[in-house]
Backbone as CSV, one residue per row, in Angstrom:
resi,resn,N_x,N_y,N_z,CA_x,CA_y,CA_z,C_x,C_y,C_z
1,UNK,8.869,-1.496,-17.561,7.571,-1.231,-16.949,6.439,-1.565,-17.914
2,UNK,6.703,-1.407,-19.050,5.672,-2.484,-20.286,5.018,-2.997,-20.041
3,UNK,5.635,-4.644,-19.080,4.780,-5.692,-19.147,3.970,-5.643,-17.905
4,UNK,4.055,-4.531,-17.542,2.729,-4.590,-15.774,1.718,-4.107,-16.564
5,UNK,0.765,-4.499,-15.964,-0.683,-3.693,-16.396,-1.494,-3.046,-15.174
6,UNK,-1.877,-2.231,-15.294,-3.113,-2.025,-14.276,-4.128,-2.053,-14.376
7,UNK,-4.772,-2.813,-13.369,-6.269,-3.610,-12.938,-6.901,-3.167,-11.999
8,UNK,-8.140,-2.869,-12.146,-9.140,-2.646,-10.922,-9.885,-4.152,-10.836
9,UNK,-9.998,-4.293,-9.533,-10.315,-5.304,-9.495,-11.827,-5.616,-8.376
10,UNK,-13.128,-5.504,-9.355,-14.294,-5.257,-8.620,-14.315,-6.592,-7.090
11,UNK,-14.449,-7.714,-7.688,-14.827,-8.804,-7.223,-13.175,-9.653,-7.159
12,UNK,-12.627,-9.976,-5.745,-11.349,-10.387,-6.043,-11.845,-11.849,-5.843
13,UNK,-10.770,-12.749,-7.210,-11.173,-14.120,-6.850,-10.213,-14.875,-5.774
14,UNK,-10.073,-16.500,-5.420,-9.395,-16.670,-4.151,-8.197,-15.987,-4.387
15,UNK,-7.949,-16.978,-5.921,-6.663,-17.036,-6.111,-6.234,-15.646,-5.883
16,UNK,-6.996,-14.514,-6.614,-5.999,-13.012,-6.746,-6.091,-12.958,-5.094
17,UNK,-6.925,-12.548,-3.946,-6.764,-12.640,-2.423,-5.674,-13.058,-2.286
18,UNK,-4.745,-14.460,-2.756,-3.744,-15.219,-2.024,-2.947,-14.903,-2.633
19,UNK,-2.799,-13.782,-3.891,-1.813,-13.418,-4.882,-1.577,-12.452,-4.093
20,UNK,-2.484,-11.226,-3.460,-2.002,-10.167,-2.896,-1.380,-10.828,-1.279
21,UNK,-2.054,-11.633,-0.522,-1.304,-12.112,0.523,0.029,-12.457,0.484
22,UNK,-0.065,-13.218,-0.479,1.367,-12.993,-0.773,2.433,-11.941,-1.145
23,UNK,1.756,-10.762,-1.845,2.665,-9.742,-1.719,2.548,-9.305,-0.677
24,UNK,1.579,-8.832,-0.116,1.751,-8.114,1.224,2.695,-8.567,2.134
25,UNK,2.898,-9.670,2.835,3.515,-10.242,3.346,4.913,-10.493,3.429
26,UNK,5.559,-10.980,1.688,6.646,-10.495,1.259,7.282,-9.039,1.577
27,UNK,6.235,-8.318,1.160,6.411,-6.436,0.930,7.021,-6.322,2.888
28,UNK,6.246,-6.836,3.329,6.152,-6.509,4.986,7.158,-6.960,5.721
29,UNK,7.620,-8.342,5.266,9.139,-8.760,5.582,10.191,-8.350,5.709
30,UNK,10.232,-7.248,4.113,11.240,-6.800,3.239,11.452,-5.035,4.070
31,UNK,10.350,-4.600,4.552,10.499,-3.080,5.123,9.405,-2.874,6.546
32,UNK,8.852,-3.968,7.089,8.628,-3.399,8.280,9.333,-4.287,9.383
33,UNK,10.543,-3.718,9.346,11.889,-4.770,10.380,11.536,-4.401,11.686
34,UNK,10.210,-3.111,12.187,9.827,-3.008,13.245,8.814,-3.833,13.817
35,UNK,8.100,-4.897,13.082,7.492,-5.864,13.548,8.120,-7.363,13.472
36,UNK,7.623,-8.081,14.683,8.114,-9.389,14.964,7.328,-10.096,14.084
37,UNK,7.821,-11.545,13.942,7.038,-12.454,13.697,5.605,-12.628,13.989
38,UNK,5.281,-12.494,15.278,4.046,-12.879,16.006,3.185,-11.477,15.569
39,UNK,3.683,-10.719,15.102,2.729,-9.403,14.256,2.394,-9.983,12.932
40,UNK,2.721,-10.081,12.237,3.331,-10.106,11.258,2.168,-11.492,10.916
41,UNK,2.105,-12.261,11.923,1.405,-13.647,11.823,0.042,-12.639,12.186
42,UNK,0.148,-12.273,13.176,-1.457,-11.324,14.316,-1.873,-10.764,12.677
43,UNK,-1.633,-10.763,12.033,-2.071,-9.176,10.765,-2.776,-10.145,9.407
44,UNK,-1.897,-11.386,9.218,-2.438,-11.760,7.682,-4.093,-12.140,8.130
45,UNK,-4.943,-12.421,8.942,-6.288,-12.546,9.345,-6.649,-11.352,9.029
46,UNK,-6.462,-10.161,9.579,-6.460,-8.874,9.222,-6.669,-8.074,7.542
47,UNK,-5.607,-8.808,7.484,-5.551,-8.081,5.380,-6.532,-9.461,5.117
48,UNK,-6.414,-10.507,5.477,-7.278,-11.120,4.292,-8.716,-10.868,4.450
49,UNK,-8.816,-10.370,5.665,-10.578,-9.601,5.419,-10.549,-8.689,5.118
50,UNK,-9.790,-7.193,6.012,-10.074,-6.129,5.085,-9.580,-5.763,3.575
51,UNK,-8.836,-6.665,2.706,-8.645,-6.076,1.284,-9.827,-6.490,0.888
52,UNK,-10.401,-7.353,0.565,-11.818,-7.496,0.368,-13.098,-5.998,0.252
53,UNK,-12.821,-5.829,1.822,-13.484,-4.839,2.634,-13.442,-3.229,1.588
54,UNK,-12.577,-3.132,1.202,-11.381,-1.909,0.421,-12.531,-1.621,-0.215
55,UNK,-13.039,-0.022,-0.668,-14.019,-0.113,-2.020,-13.241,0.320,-3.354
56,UNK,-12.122,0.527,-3.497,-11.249,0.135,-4.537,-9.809,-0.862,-4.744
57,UNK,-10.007,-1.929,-4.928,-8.332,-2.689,-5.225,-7.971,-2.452,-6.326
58,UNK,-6.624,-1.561,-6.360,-6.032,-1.820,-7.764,-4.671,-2.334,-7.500
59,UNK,-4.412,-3.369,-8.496,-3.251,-4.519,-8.936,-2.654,-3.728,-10.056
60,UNK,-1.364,-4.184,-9.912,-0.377,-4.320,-11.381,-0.019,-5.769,-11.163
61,UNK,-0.314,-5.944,-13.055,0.110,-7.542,-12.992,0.822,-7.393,-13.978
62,UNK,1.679,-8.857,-13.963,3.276,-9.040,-14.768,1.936,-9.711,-15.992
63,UNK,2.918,-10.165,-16.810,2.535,-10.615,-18.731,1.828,-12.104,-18.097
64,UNK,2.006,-12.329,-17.140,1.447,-14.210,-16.790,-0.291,-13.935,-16.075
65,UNK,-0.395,-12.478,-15.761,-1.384,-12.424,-14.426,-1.368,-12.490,-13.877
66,UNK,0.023,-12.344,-13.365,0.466,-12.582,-11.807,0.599,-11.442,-10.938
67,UNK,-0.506,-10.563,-10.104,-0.327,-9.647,-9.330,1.062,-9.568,-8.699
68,UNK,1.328,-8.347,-8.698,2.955,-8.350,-8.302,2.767,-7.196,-7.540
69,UNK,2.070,-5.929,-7.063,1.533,-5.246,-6.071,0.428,-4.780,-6.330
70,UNK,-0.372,-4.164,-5.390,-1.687,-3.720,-5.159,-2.118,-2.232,-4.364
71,UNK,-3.295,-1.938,-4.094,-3.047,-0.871,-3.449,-4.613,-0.603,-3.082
72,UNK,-5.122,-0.495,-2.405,-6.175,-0.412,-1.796,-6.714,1.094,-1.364
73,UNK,-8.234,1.892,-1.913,-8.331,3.062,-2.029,-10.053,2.854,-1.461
74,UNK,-10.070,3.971,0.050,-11.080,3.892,0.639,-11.687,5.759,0.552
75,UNK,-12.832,5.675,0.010,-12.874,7.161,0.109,-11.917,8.102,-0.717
76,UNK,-11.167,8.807,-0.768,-9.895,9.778,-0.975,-8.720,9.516,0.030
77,UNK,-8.761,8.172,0.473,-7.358,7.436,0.906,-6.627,6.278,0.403
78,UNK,-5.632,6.264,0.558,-4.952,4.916,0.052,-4.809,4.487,1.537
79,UNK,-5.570,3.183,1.475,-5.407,2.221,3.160,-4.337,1.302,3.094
80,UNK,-3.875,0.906,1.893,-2.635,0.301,1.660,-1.808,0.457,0.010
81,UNK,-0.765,-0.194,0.545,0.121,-0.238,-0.943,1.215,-1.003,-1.069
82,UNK,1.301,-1.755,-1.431,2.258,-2.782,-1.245,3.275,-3.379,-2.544
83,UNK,4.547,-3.572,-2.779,5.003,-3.561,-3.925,5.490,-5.157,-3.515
84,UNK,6.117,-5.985,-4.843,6.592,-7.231,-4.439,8.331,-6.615,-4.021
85,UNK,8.649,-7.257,-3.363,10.397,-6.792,-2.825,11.175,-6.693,-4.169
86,UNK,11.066,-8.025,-4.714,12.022,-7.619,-6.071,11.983,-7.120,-7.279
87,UNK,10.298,-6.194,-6.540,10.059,-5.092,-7.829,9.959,-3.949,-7.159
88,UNK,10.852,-3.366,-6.125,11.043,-1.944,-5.419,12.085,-1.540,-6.251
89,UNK,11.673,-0.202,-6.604,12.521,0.808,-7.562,12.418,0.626,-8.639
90,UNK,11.459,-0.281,-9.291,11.362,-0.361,-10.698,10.076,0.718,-10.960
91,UNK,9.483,1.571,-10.387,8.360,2.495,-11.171,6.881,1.970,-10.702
92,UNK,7.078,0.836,-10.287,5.362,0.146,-9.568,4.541,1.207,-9.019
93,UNK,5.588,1.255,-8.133,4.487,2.221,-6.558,4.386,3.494,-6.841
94,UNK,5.432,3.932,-7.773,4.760,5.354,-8.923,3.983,4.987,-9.704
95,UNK,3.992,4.448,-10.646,2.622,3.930,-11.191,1.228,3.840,-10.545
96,UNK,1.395,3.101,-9.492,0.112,3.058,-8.556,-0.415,4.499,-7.908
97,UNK,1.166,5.387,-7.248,0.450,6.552,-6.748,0.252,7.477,-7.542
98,UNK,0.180,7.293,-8.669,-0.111,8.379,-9.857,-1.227,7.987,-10.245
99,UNK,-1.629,7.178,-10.324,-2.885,6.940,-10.778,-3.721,7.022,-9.265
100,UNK,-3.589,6.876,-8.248,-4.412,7.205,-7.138,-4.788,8.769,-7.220
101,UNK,-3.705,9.240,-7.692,-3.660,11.002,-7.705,-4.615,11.768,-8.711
102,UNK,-4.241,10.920,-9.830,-4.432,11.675,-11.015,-6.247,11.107,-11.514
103,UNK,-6.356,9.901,-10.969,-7.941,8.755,-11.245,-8.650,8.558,-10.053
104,UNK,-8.008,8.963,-9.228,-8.878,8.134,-7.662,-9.159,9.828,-6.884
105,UNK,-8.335,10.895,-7.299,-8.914,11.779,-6.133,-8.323,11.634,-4.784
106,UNK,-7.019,10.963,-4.555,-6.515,10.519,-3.234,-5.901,11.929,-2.581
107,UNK,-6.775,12.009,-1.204,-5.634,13.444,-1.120,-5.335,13.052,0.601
108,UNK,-5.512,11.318,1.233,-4.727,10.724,2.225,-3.685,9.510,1.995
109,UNK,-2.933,9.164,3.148,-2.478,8.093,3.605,-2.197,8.108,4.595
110,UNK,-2.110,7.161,5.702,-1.768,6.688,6.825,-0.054,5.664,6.492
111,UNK,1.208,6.104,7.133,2.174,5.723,7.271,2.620,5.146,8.320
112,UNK,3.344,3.855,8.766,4.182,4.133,9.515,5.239,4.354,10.261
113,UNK,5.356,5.415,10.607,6.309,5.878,11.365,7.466,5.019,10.951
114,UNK,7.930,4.010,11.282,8.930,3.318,11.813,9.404,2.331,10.204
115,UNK,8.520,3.090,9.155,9.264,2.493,7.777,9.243,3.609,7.123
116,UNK,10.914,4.373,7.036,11.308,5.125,6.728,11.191,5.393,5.489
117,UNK,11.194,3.924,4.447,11.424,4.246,2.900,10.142,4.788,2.267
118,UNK,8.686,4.190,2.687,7.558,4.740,2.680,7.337,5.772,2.980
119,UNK,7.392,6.216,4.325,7.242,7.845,4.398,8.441,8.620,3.518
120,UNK,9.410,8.287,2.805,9.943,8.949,2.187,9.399,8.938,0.784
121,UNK,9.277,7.819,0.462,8.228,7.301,-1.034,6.926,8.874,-1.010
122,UNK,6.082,9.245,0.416,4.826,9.436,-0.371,5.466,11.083,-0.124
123,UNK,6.264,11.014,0.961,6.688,12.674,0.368,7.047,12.848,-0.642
124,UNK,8.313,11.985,-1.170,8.676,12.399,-2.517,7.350,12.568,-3.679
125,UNK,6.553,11.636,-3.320,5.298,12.102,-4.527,4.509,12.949,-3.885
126,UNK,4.494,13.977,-2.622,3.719,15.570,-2.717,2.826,15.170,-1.595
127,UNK,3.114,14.242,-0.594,2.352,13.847,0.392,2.877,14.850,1.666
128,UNK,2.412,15.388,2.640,3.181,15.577,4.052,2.480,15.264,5.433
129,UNK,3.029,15.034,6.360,2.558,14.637,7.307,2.048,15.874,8.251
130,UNK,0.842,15.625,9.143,-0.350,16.691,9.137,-0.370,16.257,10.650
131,UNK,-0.365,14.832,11.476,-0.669,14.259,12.621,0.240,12.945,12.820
132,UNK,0.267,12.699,13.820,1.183,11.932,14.113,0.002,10.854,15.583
133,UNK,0.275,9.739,15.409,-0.530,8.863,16.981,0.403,7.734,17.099
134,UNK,0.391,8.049,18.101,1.251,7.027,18.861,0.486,5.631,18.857
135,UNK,0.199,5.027,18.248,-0.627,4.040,18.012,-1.395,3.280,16.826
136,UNK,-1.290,2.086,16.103,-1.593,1.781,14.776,-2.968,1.478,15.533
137,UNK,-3.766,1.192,14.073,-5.165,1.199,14.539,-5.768,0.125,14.873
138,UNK,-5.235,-0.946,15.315,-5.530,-1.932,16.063,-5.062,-1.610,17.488
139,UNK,-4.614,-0.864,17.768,-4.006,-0.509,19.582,-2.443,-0.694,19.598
140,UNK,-1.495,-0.754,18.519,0.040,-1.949,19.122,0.137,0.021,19.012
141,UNK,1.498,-0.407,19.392,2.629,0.952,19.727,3.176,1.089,18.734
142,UNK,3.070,0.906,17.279,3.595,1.250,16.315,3.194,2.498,15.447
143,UNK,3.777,3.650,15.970,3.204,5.039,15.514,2.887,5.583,14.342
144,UNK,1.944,5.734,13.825,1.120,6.251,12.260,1.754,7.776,12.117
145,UNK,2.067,7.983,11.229,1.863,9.459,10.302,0.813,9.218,9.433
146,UNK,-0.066,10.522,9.759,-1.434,10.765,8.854,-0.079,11.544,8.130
147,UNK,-0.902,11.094,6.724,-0.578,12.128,5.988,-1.552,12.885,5.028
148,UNK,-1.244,13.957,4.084,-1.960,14.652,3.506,-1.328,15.484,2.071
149,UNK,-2.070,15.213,0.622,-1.630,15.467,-0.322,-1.487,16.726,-0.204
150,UNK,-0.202,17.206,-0.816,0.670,19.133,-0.487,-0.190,19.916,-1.799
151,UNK,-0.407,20.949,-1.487,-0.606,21.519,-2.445,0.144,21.240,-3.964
152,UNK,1.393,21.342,-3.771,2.109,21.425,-5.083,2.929,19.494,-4.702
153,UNK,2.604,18.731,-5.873,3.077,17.692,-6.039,4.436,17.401,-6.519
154,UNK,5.414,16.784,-5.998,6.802,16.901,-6.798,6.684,15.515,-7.450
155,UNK,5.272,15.016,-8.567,5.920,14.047,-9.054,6.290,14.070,-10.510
């Protein structure tokens, strides 16, 4: 875990935009097996305006500068978080939600439903689910868990 660094990143340039598109995308392949293709296509228009939009991006990058996940912090929420696939379970997305916790004041996230390893990810770090909608926030049928930081954190 050494060679990641973490970056806030005020002003994203193209390249970092098409660095995180690319993780996202990867990340989304790899664990949301509840969306098709034609989602999946419907969405990158989507992230490539709103990460921009985000009023905090923070990156971990490998020893080259190569963003390898990100995580996006609106208010006292994390609106996204995304790890590269063949860096799940190495400490990233703890890294990232510890520092959302411990530097950012995060006491939301929005999950969903139907990617099990995530909603298990933010419980295990002291998150629980508070509301439930039958509906992601573009209108599809893919059901959100709000969630909400627990009093006592198990990280």
């Amino acid at each position: 875990m050494n060679s990641y660094t973490l970056i806030h990143k005020d002003n994203l340039t193209d390249n970092e935009l098409f660095q995180i598109l690319r993780v996202w995308e990867a990340s989304v392949r790899a664990t949301h097996h509840f969306l098709a293709e034609e989602d999946i296509v419907s969405l990158i228009p989507l992230v490539q305006s709103g990460v921009p939009q985000v009023e905090h991006v923070i990156c971990i990058e490998d020893q080259q500068q190569e963003i390898q996940a990100f995580m996006g912090i609106h208010g006292d929420k994390i609106e996204m978080l995304f790890v590269d696939p063949e860096l799940r379970g190495k400490g990233i997305g703890k890294k990232l939600i510890t520092y959302a916790l411990d530097d950012m004041n995060v006491n939301y996230v929005d999950v969903n439903e139907q990617n099990p390893q995530a909603v298990g990810f933010y419980e295990h770090v002291g998150f629980e689910v508070y509301e439930r909608s039958e509906l992601d926030d573009q209108g599809n049928p893919f059901p959100i868990l709000r969630m909400k930081k627990a009093r006592t954190a198990h990280r």
